[in-house]
C-alpha positions in Angstrom: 0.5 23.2 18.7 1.7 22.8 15.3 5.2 22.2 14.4 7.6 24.9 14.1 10.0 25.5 10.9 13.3 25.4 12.0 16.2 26.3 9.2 19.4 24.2 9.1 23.0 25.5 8.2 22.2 24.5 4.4 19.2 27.1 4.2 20.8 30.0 5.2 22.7 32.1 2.9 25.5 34.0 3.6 24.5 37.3 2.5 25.7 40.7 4.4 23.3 43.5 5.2 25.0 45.9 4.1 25.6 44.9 0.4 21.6 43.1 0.8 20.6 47.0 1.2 22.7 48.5 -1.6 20.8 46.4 -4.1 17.5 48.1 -3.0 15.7 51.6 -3.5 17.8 54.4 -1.7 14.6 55.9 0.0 13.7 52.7 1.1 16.8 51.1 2.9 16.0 53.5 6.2 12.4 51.9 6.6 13.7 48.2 5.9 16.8 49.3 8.2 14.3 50.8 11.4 11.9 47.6 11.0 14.9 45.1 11.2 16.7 46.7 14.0 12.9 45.9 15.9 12.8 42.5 15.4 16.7 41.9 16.0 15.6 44.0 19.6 12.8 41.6 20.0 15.2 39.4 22.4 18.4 38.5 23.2 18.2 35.0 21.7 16.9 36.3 18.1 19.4 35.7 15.8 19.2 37.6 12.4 19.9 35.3 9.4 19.1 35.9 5.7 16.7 33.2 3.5 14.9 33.1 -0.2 17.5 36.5 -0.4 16.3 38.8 2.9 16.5 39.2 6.2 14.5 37.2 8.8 14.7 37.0 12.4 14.9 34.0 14.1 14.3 32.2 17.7 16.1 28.9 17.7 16.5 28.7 14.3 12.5 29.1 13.8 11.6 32.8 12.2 9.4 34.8 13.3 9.5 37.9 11.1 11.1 39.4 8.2 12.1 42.6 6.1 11.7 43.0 2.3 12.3 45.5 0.2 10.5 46.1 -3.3 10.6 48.6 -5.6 7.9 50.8 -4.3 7.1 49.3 -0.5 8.5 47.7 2.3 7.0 44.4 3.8 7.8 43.3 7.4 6.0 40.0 7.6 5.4 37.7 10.5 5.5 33.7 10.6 2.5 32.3 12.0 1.1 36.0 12.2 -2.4 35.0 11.4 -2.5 33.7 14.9 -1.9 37.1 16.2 -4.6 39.3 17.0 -4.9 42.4 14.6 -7.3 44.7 17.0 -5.8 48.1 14.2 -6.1 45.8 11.1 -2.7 46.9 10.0 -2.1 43.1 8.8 -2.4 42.4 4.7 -2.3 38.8 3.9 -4.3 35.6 3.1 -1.7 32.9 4.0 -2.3 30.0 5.9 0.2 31.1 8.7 1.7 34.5 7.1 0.8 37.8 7.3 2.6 41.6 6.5 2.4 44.9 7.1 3.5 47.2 4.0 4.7 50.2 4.2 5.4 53.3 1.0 7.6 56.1 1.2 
């Protein structure tokens, strides 16, 4: 197995949700909301930290998916999620380890 990332105390930014949000598209913010309440309720040792300016959730200090918000769409991506198995082929994404799902309003 390949070595996970793991973030320090240095990489992670001290950024609240709620003013993270404010700074993005109105009819967005209740998509990017829903999608990060499901990873935070992925576990009880996922800890929700912010990195490169959004929201990621974390096992151990290694993330395993995140929430963006863009203008016109919503990504939630997954580390390493070109190792899952996409049977719907909802995943976008030519990373080496990444993938997303996008969603519009």
């Amino acid at each position: 197995m390949q070595k996970l990332l793991r973030y320090t105390d240095r990489d992670i930014q001290d950024i609240k949700m709620d003013e993270w949000l404010e700074q993005k598209p109105e009819a967005l913010r209740p998509i990017a909301i829903r999608w990060f309440e499901v990873i935070k309720a992925c576990g009880t040792d996922v800890e929700d930290i912010f990195h490169d300016y959004y929201p990621m959730g974390c096992v151990d200090r290694a993330p395993f998916a995140y929430v963006n918000v863009f203008q016109s769409h919503v990504n939630v991506g997954f580390f390493y999620g070109t190792e899952l198995e996409d049977t719907s082929g909802l995943m976008e994404g030519t990373g080496k380890r990444m993938s997303n799902h996008c969603m519009r309003r």
